[in-house]
C-alpha positions in Angstrom: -57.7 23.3 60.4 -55.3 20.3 60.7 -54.7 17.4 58.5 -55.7 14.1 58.4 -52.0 13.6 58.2 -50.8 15.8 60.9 -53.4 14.3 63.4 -52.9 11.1 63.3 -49.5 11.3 64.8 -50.8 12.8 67.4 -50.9 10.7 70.7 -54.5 11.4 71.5 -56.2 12.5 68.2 -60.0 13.5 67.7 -62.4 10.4 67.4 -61.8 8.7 63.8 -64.7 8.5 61.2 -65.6 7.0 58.4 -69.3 8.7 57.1 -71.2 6.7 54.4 -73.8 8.1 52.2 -75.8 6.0 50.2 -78.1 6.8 47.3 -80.7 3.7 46.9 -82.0 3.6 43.1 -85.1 5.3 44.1 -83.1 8.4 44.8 -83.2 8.6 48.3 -80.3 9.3 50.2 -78.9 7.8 53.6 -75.8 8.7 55.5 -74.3 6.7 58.2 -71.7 6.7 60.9 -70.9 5.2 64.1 -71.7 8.2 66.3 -74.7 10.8 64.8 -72.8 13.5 63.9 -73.5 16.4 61.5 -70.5 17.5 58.9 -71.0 19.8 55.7 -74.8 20.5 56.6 -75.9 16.7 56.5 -76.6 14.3 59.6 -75.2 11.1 59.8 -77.4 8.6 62.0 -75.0 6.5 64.4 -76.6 3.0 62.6 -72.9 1.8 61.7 -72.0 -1.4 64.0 -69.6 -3.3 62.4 -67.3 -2.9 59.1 -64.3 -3.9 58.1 -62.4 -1.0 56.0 -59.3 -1.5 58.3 -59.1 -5.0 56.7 -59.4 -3.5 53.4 -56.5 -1.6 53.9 -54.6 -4.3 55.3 -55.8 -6.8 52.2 -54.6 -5.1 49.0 -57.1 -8.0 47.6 -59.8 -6.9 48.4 -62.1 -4.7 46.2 -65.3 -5.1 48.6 -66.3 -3.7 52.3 -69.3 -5.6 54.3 -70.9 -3.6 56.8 -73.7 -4.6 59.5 -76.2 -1.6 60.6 -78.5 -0.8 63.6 -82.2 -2.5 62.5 -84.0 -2.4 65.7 -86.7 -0.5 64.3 -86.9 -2.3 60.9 -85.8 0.6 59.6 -83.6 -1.0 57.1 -85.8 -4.0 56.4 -88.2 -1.8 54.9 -85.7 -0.1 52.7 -84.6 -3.7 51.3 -88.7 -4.9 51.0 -90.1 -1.7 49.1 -86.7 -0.5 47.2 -83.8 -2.8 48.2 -79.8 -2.2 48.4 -78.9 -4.1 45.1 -77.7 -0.9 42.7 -77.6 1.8 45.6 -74.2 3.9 45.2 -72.0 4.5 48.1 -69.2 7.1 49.1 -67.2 7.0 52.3 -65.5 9.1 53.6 -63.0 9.5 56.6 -62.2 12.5 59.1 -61.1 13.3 62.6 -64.2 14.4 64.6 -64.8 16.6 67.6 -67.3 14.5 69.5 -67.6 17.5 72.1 -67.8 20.2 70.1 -69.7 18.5 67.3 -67.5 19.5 64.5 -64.8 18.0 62.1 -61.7 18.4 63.1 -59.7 17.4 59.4 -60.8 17.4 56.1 -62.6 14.5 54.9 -61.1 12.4 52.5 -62.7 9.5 49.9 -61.3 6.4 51.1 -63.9 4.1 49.1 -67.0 4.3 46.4 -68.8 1.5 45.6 -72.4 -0.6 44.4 -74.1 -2.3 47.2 -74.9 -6.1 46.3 -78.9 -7.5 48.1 -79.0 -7.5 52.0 -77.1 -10.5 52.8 -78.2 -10.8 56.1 -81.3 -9.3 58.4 -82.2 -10.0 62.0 -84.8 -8.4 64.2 -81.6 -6.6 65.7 -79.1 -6.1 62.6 -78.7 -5.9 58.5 -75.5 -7.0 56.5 -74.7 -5.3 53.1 -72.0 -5.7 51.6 -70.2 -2.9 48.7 -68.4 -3.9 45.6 -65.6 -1.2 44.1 -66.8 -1.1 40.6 -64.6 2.1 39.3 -62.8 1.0 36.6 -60.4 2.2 34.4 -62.5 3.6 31.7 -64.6 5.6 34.5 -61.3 7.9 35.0 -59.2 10.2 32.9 -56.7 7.7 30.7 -53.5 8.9 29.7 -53.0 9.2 25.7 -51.2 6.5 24.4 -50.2 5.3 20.9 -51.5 2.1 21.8 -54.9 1.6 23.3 -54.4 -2.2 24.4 -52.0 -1.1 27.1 -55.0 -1.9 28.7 -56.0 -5.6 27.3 -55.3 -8.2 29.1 -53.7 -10.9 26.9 -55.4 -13.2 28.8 -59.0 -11.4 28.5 -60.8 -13.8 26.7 -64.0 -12.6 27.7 -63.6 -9.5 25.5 -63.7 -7.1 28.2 -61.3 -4.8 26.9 -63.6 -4.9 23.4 -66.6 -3.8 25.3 -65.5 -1.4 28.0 -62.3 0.2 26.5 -60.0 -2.2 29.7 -59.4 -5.4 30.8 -58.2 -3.4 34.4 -59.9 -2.1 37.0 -58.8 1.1 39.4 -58.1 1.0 42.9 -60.3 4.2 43.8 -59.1 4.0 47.3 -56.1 6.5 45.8 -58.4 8.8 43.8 -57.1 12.8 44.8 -53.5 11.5 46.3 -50.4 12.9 45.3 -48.8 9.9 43.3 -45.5 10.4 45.0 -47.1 10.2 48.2 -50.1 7.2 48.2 -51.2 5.8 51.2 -54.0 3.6 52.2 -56.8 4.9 54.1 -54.8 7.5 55.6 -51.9 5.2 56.5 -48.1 5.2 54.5 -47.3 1.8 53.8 -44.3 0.9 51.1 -45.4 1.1 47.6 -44.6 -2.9 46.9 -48.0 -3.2 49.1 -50.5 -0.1 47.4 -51.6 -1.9 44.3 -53.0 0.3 41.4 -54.9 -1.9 39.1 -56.2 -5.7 38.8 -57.5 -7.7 36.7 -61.5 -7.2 36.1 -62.4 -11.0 36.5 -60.4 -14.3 37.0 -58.1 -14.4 33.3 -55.2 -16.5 34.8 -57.9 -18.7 36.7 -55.7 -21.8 35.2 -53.2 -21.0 37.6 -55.5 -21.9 40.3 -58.3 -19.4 42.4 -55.4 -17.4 44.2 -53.4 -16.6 41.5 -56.8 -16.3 39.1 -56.4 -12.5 39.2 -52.9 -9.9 38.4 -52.3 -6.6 40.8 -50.2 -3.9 39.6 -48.7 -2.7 42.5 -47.2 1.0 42.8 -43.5 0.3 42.8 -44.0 -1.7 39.3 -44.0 -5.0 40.2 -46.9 -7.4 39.4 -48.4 -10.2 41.6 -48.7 -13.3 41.1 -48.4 -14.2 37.3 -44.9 -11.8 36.8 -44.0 -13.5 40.1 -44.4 -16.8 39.6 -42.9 -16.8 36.0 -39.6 -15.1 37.0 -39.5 -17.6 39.1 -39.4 -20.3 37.4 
């Protein structure tokens, strides 16, 4: 089977897909796409209208995706009445997809996991949820080091480092990759724009709301606070 990597330089490639599967707090499981397809024994209902993981991968500051799903049948207002989003747990995933043959074309690969917020937004037609990255450091294997505040922020004042182990959180969108070979959803982009960890919450707010939060980008340079001060 070809890549993910091989296919997409192709000039007419299989249809793209990105295939959610949520788990709401009640257990149940859902699994969306934007065509119903069926991959690895599971079917995917085509409920998936609108997302916006291509911005993700364009906006290195963003740790969030919003997506709107197919509702014509309440199906989802029900969901958010009797259990509700806030809490579920959600994986996506992208592959290459024979539409015509009904079977992946690529491997799969975890572009994003996530906890969904409350519905923001439901219509007789449409519901908006949106997902929050929330994989943090101390949610993945840590190098040893001699010395544990590596990962303090000198800036974390609200002691998050004290009660979590690190002031940083993970970009999971590189979980599996190769470190000499990172991309972002798929696509190879120069390492001064794949960040690798951020601040957990706004330390350097003082600075003002854009420079409120520190990336640590994967060709070592820091945005905006290492920036701003060589600057000056």
């Amino acid at each position: 089977m070809p890549t993910i990597d091989q296919l997409k330089e192709e000039q007419t490639p299989p249809t793209p897909l990105f295939l959610f599967e949520c788990i709401l707090r009640n257990g149940s499981v859902e699994r969306w796409g934007t065509h119903a397809v069926s991959f690895e024994g599971n079917s995917y209902d085509a409920r998936l209208l609108r997302h916006n993981l291509f911005e993700l991968a364009a906006s290195s500051e963003e740790s969030k995706i919003s997506i709107t799903l197919a509702n014509a049948d309440s199906h989802f207002s029900e969901i958010e009445r009797e259990t509700g989003f806030r809490g579920a747990q959600v994986a996506v995933r992208f592959l290459f997809y024979d539409l015509t043959a009904q079977s992946a074309a690529s491997e799969a690969r975890l572009v994003f996991r996530g906890i969904a917020n409350a519905a923001e937004e439901t219509t007789e037609a449409t519901l908006r949820v949106t997902f929050r990255n929330r994989l943090n450091l101390q949610r993945i294997v840590l190098p040893e080091v001699r010395i544990p505040k590596i990962f303090q922020c000198p800036s974390d004042r609200q002691q998050l480092f004290e009660l979590t182990g690190t002031s940083y959180s993970w970009n999971s969108m590189l979980n599996g990759q190769d470190a000499d070979r990172l991309q972002l959803l798929t696509n190879a982009v120069p390492l001064s724009m794949i960040f690798l960890v951020f601040d957990k919450e706004k330390f350097h707010i003082v600075r003002g709301e854009k420079k409120a939060i520190n990336f640590l980008y994967a060709d070592g340079h820091i945005r905006n606070l290492m920036e701003l001060q060589s600057a000056q």
